[in-house]
C-alpha positions, 0 to 999 in steps of 0.5 A, a space after each residue: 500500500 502508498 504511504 499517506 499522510 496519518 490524518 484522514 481524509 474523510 471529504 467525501 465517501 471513501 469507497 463506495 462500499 462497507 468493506 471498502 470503508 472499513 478498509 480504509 477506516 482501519 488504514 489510517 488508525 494502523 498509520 496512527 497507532 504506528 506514528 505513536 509508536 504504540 504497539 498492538 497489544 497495548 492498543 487492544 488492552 486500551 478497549 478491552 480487546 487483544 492484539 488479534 483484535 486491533 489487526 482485525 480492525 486495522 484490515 477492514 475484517 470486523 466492524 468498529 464501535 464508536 467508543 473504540 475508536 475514540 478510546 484508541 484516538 485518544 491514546 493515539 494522541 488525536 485530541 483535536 475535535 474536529 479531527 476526531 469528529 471526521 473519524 467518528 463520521 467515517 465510522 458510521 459509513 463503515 458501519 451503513 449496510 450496502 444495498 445488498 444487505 437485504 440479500 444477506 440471507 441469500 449469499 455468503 459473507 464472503 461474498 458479500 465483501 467482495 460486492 462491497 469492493 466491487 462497488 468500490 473498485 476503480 477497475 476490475 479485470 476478469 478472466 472466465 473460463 465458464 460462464 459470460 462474467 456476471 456484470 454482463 449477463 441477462 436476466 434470462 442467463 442468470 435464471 438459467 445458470 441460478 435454476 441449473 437448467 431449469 429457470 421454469 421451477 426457479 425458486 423465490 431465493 433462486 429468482 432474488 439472486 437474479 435480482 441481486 445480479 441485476 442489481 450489481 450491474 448498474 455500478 457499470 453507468 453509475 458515477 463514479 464508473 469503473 472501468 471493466 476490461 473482461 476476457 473470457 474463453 471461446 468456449 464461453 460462447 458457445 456453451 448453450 446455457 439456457 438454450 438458442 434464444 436465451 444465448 442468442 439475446 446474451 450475444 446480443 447484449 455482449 454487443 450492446 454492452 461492449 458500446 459502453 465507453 468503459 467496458 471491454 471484452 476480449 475472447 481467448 481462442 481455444 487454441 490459447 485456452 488453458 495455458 495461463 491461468 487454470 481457472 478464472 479470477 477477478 482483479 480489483 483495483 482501487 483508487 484511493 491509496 488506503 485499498 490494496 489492489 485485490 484478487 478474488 478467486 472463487 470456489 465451491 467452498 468459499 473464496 480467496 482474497 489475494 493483497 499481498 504484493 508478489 500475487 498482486 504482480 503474478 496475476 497481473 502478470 496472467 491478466 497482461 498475457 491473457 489480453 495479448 493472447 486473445 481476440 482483439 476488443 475490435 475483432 471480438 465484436 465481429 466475431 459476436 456480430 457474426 455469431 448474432 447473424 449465424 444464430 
């Protein structure tokens, strides 16, 4: 992470996410607590808590509680009023619930973090192997891929997760936009999920979303399938310094959240190799063009 100056920057909202606050949040106490040359142990004696406890907030892992905050800012020596007030602020945002609180009975907390750095993220690359990546996908896909074939006895849980989907969508034409540069293998294109009329509408979106000035998609030919990256991943960067660039790399059981600096640079790396290896952004939307036409 960019080293910046100790006292927070609070104007404005900082990142458009929970997660992401909390991140932040818990980046300028750590900056803090070390220019007090304070250690950890002894922060976390100050609000009844352990060492462990003070690295889980300093990470943006855990939520904060007002009077911690204030304990630790008085301890970190933080004494003017209009500075503590700036960070009790930010501890209120870091605390809102995003607009998919309401799906937190649906999906994992796990997941739910990373809806909440995406909505916060700059950038986000993608490379699929499955699947057409889900900020691009129709309904109707959706509902295919949520129903396991069978969108016709899609239940009430399985249609809101849809709607989740949907919802994680607008964050491509809404202010602040990311920008979102997604590969995805050939094979992709021609898996029928859903069938012909569901794939040919999910062709024709790829079309209209790719006009977007902040989207670009690119296709791996099969003859470079497999060679860079075994499976597909998700790399968020951020704007603000405070956030660490970020992998997500989904599994059955869970996810993985890669910050550190040498896997930040290895799947950058792949990222790189796989728009080189693949379709132009230009050629792709031919080679979807013509798919639309032969269908």
């Amino acid at each position: 992470m960019t080293t910046a100056d100790p006292s927070p920057a609070p104007k404005g909202d900082q990142g458009g996410g929970p997660t992401a606050r909390r991140i932040v949040l818990g980046a300028q106490l750590r900056r803090l607590r070390e220019a007090a040359e304070i250690t950890r142990a002894d922060a976390g004696y100050s609000i009844r808590g352990s060492e462990s406890k003070i690295s889980r907030l300093e990470l943006g892992r855990v939520g904060f509680k007002e009077r911690d905050v204030a304990d630790l800012l008085t301890m970190y020596g933080v004494t003017d009023a209009g500075e503590r007030e700036l960070f009790l602020e930010m501890v209120g945002r870091a605390n809102d619930p995003g607009w998919w609180h309401r799906y937190t009975d649906l999906v994992p907390s796990w997941f739910q973090d990373y809806i909440g750095l995406e909505e916060s993220a700059a950038r986000i690359q993608v490379y699929e192997l499955q699947f057409v990546p889900g900020l691009m996908q129709t309904e109707d896909y959706a509902r295919a891929i949520v129903s396991r074939g069978r969108p016709d006895l899609i239940s009430e849980d399985g249609r809101r997760r849809v709607a989740l989907r949907m919802q994680r969508q607008k964050l491509l034409t809404r202010a602040p936009v990311p920008r979102l540069w997604a590969v995805v293998d050939e094979a992709v294109l021609h898996r029928p999920i859903g069938g012909q009329r569901v794939m040919r509408a999910q062709i024709e979106h790829l079309i209209e979303v790719t006009k977007l000035p902040n989207v670009t998609l690119q296709v791996l030919p099969y003859r470079f399938s497999g060679y860079v990256a075994e499976g597909g991943f998700s790399l968020l960067r951020f704007a603000e310094p405070e956030l660490p660039d970020m992998v997500y790399i989904e599994h059955l059981a869970g996810a993985l959240y890669l910050d550190k600096r040498d896997e930040i640079e290895l799947y950058s790396r792949v990222i790189d190799q796989l728009t080189v290896d693949a379709e132009t952004p230009e050629h792709t939307r031919q080679l979807l063009m013509k798919m639309r036409s032969d269908s």
